[in-house]
Biopython code that builds the backbone (N, CA, C, O; Angstrom):
import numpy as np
from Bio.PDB.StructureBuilder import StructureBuilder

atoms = [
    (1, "UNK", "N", (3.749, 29.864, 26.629)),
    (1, "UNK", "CA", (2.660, 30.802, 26.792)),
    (1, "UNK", "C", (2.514, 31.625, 25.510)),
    (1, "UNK", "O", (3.581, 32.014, 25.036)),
    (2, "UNK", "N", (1.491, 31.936, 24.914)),
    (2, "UNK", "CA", (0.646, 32.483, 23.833)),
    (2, "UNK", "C", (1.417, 33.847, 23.777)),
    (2, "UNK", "O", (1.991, 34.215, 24.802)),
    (3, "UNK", "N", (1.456, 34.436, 22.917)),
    (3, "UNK", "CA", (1.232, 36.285, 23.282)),
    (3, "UNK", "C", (0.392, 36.592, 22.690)),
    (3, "UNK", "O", (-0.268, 35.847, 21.965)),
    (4, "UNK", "N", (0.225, 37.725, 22.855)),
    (4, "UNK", "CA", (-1.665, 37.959, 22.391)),
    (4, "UNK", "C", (-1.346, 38.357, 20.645)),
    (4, "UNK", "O", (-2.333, 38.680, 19.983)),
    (5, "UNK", "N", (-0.233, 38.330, 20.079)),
    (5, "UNK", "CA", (-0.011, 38.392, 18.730)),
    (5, "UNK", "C", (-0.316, 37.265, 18.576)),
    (5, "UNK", "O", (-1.498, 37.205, 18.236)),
    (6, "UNK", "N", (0.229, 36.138, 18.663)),
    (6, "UNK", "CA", (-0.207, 34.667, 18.820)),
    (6, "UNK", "C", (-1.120, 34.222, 18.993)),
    (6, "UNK", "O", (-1.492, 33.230, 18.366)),
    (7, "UNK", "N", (-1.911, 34.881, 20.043)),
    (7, "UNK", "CA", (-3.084, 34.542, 20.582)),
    (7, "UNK", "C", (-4.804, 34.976, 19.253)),
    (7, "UNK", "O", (-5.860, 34.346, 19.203)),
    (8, "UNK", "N", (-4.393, 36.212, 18.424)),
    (8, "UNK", "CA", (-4.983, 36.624, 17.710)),
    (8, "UNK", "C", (-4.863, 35.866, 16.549)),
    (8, "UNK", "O", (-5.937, 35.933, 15.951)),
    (9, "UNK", "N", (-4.266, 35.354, 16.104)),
    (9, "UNK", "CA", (-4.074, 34.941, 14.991)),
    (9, "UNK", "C", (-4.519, 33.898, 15.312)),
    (9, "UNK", "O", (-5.429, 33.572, 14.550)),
    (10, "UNK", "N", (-4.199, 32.707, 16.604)),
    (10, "UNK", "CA", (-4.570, 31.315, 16.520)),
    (10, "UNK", "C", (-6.593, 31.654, 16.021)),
    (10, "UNK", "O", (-7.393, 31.108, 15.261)),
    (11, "UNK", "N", (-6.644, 33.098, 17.195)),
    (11, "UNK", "CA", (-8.266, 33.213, 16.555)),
    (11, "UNK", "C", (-8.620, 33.265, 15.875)),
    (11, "UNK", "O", (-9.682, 32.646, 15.819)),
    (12, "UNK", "N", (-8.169, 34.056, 14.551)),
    (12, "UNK", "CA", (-8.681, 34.303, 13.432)),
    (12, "UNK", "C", (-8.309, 32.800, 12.212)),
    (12, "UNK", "O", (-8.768, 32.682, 11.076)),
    (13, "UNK", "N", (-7.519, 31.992, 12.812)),
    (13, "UNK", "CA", (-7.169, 30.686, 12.135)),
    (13, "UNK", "C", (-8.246, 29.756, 12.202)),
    (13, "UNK", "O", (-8.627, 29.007, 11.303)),
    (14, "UNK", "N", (-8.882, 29.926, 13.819)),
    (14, "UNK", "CA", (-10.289, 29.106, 14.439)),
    (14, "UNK", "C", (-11.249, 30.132, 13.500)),
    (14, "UNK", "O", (-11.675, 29.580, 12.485)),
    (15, "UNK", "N", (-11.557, 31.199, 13.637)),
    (15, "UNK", "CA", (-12.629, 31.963, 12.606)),
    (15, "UNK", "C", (-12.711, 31.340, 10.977)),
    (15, "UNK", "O", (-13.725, 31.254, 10.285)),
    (16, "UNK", "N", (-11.900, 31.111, 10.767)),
    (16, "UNK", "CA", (-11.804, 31.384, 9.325)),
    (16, "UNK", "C", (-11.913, 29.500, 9.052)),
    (16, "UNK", "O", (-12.262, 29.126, 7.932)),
    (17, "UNK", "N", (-11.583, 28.407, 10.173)),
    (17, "UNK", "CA", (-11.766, 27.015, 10.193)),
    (17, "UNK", "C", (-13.451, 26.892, 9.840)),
    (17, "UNK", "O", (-14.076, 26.155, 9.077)),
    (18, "UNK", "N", (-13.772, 27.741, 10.570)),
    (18, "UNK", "CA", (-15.313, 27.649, 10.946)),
    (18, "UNK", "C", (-16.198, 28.405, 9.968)),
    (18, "UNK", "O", (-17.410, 28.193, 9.928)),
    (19, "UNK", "N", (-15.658, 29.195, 9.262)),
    (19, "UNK", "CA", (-16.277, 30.232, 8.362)),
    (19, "UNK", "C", (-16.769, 28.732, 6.831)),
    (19, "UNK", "O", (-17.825, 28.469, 6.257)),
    (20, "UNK", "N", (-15.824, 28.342, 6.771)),
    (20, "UNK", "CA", (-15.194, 27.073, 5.499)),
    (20, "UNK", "C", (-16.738, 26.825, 4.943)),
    (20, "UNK", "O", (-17.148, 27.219, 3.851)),
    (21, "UNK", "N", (-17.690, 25.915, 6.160)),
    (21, "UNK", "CA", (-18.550, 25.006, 5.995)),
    (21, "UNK", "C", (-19.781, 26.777, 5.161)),
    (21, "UNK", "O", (-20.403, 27.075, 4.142)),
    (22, "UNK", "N", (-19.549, 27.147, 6.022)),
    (22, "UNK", "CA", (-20.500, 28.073, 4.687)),
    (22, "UNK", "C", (-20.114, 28.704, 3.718)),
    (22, "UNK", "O", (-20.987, 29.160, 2.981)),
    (23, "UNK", "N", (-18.691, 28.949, 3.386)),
    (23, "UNK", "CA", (-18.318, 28.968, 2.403)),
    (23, "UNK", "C", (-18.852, 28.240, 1.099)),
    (23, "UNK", "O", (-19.319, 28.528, -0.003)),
    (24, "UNK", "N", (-18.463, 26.963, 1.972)),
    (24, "UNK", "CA", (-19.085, 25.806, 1.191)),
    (24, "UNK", "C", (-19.986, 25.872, 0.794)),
    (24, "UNK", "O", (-19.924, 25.655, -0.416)),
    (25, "UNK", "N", (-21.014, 26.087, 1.150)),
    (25, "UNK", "CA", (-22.695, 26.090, 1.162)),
    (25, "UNK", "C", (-23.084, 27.110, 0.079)),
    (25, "UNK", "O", (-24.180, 26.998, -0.471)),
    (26, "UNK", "N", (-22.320, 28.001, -0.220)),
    (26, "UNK", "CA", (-22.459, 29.139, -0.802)),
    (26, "UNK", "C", (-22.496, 30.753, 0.139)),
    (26, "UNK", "O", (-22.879, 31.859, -0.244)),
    (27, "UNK", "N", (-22.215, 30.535, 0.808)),
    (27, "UNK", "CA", (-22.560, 31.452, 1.827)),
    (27, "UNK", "C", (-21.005, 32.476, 1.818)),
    (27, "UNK", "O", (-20.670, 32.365, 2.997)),
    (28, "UNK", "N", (-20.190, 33.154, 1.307)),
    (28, "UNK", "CA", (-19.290, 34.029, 1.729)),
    (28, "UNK", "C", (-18.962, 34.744, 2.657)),
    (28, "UNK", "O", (-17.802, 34.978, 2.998)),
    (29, "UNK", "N", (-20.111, 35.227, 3.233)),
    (29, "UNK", "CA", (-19.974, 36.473, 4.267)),
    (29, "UNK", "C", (-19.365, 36.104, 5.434)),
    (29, "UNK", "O", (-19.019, 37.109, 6.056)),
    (30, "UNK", "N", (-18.972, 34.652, 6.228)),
    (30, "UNK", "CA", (-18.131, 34.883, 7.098)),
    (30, "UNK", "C", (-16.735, 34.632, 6.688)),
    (30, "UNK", "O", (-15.922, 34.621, 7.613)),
    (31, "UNK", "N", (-16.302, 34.434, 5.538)),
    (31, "UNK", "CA", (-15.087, 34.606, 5.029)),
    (31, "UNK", "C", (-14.514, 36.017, 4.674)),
    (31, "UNK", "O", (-13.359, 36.412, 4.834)),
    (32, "UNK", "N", (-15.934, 36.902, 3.987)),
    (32, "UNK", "CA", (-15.152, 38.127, 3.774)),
    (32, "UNK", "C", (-14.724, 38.557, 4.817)),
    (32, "UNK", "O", (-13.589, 39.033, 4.821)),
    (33, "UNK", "N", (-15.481, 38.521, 5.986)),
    (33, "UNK", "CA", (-14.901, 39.205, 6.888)),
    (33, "UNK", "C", (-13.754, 39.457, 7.799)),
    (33, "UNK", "O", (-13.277, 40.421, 8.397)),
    (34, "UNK", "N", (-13.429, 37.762, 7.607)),
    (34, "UNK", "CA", (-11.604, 37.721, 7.854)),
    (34, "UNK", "C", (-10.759, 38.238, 6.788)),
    (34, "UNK", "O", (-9.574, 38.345, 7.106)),
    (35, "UNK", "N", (-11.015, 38.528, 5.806)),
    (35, "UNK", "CA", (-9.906, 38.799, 4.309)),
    (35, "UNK", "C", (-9.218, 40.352, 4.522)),
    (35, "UNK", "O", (-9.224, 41.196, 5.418)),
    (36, "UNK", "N", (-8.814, 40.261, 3.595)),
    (36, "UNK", "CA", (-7.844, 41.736, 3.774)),
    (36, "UNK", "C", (-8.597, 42.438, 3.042)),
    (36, "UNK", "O", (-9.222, 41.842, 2.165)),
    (37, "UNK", "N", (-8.716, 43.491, 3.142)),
    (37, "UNK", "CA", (-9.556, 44.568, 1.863)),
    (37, "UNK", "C", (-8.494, 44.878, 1.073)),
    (37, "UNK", "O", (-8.817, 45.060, -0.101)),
    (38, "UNK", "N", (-7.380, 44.997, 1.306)),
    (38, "UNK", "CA", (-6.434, 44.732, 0.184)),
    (38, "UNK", "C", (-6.689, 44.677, -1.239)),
    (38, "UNK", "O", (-7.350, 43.733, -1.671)),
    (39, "UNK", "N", (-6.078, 45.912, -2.331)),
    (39, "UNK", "CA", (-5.822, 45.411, -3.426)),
    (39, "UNK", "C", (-5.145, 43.939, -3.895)),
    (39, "UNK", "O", (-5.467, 43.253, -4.865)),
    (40, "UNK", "N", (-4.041, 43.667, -2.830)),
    (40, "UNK", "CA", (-3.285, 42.396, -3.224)),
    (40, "UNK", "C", (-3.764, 41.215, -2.169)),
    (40, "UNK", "O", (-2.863, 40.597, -1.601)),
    (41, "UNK", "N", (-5.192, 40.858, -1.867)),
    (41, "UNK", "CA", (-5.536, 40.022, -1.461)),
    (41, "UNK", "C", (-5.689, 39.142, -2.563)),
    (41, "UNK", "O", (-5.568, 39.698, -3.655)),
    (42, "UNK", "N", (-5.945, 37.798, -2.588)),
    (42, "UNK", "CA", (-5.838, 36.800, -3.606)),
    (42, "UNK", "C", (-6.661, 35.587, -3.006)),
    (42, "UNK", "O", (-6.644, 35.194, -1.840)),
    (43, "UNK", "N", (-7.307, 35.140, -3.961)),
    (43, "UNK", "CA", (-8.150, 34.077, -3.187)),
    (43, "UNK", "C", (-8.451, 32.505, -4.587)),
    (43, "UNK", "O", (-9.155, 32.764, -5.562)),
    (44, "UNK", "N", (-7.973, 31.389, -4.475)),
    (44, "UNK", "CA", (-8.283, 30.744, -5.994)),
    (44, "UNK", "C", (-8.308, 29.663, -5.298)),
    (44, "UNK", "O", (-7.404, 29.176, -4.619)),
    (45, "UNK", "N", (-9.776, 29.149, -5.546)),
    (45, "UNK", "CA", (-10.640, 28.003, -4.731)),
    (45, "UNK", "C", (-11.024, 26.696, -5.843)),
    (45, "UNK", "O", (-11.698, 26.849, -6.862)),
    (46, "UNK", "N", (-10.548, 25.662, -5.474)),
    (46, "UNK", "CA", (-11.219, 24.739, -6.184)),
    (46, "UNK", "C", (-12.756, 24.080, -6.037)),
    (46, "UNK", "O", (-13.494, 23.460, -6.804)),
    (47, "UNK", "N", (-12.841, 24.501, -4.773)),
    (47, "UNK", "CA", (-13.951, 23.875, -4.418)),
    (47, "UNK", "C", (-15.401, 24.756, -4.868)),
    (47, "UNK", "O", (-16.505, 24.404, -4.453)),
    (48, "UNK", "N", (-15.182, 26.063, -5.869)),
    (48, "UNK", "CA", (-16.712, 26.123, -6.304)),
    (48, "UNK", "C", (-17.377, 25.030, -6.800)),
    (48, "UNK", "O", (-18.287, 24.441, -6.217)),
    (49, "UNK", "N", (-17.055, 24.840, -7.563)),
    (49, "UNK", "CA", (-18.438, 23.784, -8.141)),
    (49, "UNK", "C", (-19.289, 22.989, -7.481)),
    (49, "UNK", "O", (-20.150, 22.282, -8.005)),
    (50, "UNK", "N", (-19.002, 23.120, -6.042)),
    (50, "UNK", "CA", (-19.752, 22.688, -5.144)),
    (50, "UNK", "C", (-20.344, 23.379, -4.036)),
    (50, "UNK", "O", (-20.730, 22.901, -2.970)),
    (51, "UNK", "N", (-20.375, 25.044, -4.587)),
    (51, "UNK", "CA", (-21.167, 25.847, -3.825)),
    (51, "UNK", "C", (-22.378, 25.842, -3.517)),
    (51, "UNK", "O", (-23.001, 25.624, -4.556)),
    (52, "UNK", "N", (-23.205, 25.984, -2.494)),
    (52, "UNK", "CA", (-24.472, 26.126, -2.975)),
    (52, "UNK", "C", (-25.562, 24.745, -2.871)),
    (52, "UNK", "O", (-26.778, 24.777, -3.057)),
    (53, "UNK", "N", (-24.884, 23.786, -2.586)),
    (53, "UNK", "CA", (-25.523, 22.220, -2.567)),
    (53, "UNK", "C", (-25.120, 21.545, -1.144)),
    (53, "UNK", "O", (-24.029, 21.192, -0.699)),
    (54, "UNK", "N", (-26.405, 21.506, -0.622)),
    (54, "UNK", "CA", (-27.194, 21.006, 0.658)),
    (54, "UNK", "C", (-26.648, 19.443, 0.506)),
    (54, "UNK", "O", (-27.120, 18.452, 1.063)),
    (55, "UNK", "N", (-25.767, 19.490, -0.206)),
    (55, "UNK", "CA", (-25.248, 17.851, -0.442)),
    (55, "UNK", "C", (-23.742, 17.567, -0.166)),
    (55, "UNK", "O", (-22.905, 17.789, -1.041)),
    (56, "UNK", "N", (-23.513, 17.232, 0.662)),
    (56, "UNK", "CA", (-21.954, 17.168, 1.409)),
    (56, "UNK", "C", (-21.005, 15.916, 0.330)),
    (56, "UNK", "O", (-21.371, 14.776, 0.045)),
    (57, "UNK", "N", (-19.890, 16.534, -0.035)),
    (57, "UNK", "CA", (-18.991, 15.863, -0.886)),
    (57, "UNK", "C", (-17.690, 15.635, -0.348)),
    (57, "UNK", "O", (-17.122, 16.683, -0.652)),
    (58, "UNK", "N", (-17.207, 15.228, 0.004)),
    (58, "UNK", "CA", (-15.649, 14.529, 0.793)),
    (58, "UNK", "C", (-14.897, 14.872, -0.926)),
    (58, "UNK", "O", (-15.271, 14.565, -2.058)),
    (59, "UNK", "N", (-13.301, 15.899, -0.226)),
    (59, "UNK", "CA", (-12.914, 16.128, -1.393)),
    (59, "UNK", "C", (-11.602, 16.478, -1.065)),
    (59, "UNK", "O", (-11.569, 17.707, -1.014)),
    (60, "UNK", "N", (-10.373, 15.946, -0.786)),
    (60, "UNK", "CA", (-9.388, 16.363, -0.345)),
    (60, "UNK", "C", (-8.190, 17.682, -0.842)),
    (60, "UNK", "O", (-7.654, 17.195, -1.838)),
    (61, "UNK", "N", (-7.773, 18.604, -0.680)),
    (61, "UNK", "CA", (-6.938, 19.633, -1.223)),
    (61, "UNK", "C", (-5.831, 19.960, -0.254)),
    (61, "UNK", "O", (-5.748, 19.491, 0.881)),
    (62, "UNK", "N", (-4.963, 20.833, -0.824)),
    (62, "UNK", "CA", (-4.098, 21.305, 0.175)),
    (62, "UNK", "C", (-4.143, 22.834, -0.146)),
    (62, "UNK", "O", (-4.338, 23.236, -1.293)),
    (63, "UNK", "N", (-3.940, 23.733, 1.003)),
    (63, "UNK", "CA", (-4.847, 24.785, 1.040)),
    (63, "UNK", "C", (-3.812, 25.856, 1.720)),
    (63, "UNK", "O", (-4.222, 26.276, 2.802)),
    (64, "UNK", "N", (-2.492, 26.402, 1.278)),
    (64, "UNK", "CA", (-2.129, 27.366, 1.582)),
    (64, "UNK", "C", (-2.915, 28.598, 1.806)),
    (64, "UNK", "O", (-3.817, 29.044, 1.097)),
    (65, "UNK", "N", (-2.389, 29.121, 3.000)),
    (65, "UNK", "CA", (-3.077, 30.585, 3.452)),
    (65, "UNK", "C", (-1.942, 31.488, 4.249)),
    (65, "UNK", "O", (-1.181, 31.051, 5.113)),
    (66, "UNK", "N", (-2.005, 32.920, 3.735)),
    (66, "UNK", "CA", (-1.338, 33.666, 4.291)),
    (66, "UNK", "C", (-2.186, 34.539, 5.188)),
    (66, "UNK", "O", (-3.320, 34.911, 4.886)),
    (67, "UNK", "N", (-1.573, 34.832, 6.287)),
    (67, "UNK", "CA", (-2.272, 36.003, 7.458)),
    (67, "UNK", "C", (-1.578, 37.104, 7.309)),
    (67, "UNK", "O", (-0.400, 36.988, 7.649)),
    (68, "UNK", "N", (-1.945, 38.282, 6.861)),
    (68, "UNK", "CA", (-1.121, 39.552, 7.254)),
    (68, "UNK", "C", (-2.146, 40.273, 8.670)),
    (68, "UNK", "O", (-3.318, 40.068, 8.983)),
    (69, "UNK", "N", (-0.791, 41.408, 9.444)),
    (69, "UNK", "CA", (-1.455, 41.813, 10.043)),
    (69, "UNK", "C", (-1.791, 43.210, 9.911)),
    (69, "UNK", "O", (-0.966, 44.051, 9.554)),
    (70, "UNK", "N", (-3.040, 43.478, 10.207)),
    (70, "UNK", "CA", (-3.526, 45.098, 9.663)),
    (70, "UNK", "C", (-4.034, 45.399, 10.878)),
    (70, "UNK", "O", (-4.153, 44.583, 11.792)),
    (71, "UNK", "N", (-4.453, 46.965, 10.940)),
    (71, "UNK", "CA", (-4.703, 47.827, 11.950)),
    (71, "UNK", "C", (-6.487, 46.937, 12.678)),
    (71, "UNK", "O", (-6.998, 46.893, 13.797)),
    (72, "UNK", "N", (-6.794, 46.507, 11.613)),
    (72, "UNK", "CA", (-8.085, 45.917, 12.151)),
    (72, "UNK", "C", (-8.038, 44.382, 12.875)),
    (72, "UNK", "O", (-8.924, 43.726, 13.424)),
    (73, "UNK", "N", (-6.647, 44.115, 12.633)),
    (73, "UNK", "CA", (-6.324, 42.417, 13.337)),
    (73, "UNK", "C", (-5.589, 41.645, 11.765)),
    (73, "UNK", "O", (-5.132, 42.074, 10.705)),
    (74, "UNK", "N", (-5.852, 40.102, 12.494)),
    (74, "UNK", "CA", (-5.046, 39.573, 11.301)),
    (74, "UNK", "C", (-6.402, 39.464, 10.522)),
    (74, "UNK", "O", (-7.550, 39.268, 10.922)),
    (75, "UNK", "N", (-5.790, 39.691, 9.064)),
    (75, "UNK", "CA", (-6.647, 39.107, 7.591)),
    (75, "UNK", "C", (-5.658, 38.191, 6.876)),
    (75, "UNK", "O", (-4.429, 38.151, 6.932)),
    (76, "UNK", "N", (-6.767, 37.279, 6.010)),
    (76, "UNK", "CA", (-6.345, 36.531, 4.748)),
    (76, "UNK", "C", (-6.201, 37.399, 3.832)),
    (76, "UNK", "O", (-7.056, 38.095, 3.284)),
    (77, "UNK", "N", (-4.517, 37.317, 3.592)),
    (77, "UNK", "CA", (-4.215, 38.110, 2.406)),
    (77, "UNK", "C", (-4.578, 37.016, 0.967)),
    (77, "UNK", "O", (-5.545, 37.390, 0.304)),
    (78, "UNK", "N", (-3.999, 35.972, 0.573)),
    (78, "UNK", "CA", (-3.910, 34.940, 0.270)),
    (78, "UNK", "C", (-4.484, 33.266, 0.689)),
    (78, "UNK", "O", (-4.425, 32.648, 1.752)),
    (79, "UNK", "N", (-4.884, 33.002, -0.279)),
    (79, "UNK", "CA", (-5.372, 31.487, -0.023)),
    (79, "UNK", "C", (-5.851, 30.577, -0.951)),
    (79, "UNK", "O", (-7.079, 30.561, -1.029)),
    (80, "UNK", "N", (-5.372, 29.965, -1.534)),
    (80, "UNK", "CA", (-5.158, 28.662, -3.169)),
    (80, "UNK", "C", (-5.661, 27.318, -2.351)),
    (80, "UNK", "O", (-5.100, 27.112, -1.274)),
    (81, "UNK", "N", (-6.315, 26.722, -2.629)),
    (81, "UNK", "CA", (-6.503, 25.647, -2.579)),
    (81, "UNK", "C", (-6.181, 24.646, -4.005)),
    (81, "UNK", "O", (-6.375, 24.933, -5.186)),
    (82, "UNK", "N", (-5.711, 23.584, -3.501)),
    (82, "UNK", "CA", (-5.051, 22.719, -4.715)),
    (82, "UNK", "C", (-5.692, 21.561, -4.262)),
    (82, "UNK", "O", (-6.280, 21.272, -3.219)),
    (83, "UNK", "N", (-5.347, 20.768, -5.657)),
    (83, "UNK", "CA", (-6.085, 19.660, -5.656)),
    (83, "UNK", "C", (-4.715, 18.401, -5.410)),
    (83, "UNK", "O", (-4.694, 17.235, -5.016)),
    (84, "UNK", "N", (-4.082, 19.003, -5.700)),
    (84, "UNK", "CA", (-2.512, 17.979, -5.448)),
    (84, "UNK", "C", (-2.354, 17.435, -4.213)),
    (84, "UNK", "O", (-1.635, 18.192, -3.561)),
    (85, "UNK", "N", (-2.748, 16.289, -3.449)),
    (85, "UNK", "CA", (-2.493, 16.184, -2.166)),
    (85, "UNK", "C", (-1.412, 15.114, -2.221)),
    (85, "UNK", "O", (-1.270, 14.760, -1.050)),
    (86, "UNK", "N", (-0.749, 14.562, -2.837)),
    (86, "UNK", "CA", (0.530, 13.981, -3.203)),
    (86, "UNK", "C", (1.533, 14.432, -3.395)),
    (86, "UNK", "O", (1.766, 15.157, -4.362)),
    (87, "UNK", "N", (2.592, 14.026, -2.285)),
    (87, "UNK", "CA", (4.035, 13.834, -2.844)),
    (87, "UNK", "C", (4.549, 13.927, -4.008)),
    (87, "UNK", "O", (4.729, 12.881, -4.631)),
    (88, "UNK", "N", (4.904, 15.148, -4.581)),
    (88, "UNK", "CA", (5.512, 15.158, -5.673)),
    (88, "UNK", "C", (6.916, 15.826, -5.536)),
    (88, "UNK", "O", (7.309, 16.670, -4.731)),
    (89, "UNK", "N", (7.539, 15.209, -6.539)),
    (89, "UNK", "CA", (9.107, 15.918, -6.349)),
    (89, "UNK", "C", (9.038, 17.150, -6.607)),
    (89, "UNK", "O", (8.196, 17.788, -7.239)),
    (90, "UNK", "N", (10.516, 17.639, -5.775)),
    (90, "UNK", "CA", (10.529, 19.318, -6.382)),
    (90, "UNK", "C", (10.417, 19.687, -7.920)),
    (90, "UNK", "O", (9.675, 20.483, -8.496)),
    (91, "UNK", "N", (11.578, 18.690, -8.467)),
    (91, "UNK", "CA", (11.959, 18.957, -10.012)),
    (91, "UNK", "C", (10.311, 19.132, -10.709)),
    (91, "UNK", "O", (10.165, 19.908, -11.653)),
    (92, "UNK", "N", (9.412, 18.542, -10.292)),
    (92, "UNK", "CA", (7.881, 19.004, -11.024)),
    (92, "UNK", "C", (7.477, 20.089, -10.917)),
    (92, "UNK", "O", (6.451, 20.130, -11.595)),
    (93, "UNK", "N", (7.720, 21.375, -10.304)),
    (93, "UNK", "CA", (7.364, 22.135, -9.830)),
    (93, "UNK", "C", (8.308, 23.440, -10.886)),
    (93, "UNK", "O", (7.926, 24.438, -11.497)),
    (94, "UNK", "N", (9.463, 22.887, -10.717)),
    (94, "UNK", "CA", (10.902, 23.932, -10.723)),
    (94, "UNK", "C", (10.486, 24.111, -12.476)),
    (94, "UNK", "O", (10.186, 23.089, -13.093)),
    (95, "UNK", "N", (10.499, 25.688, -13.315)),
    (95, "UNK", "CA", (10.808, 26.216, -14.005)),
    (95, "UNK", "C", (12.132, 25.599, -14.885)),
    (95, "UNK", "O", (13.183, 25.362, -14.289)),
    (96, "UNK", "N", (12.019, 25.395, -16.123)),
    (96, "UNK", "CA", (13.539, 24.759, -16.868)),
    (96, "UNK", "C", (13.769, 26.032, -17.583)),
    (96, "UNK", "O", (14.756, 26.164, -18.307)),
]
sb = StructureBuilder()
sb.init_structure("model")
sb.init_model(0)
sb.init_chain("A")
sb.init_seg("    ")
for serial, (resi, resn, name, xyz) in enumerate(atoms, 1):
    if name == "N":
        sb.init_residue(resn, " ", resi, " ")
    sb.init_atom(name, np.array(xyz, "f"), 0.0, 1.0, " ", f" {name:<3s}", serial, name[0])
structure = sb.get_structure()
C-alpha cells in the first residue's frame, strides 16, 4: 500500500511524464511548474534542438531526475538528459 508521501510523488512523476511532449514542442510551462524554484535547481537537456517543431523525431537518452520535497509538494530539483544509452564501463566515467 502507497503512503500518500509515495502516493505524491508517484503524481508528480505522472505530471512531469506528461508535461515532456510539450516540453518538446517548445512549450515549458507545464514543466516549470513541477521544478523547484530553487537557487540549486538544475536542468541540462539534450533535446533542444528539437524544440518547437510540429515534427516528431524518435531519439533515445537516459534521463536522470531528482525529486526534492518542499512545502508546496514534490519538485524537480535536477534533471540531465544524456545521450549515452549504452553500457559503458565504470573505469570511463572514473576521474584518473
Amino acid at each position: 500500500m502507497m503512503t500518500a508521501l509515495q502516493d505524491g510523488l508517484a503524481a508528480v512523476i505522472e505530471e512531469d511524464h506528461s508535461a515532456l511532449d510539450d516540453f518538446m514542442r517548445g512549450n515549458p510551462e507545464p514543466k516549470k511548474r513541477i521544478y523547484s524554484s530553487g537557487d540549486d535547481a538544475t536542468l541540462a537537456n539534450q533535446g533542444q534542438q528539437f524544440a518547437g517543431s510540429d515534427e516528431r523525431h524518435d531519439f533515445d537518452v537516459r534521463v536522470p531526475t531528482i525529486f526534492t520535497r518542499e512545502p508546496v509538494g514534490w519538485r524537480i530539483v535536477h534533471r540531465h538528459a544524456d545521450g549515452i544509452t549504452t553500457a559503458r564501463p565504470v573505469e570511463s566515467v572514473l576521474q584518473r
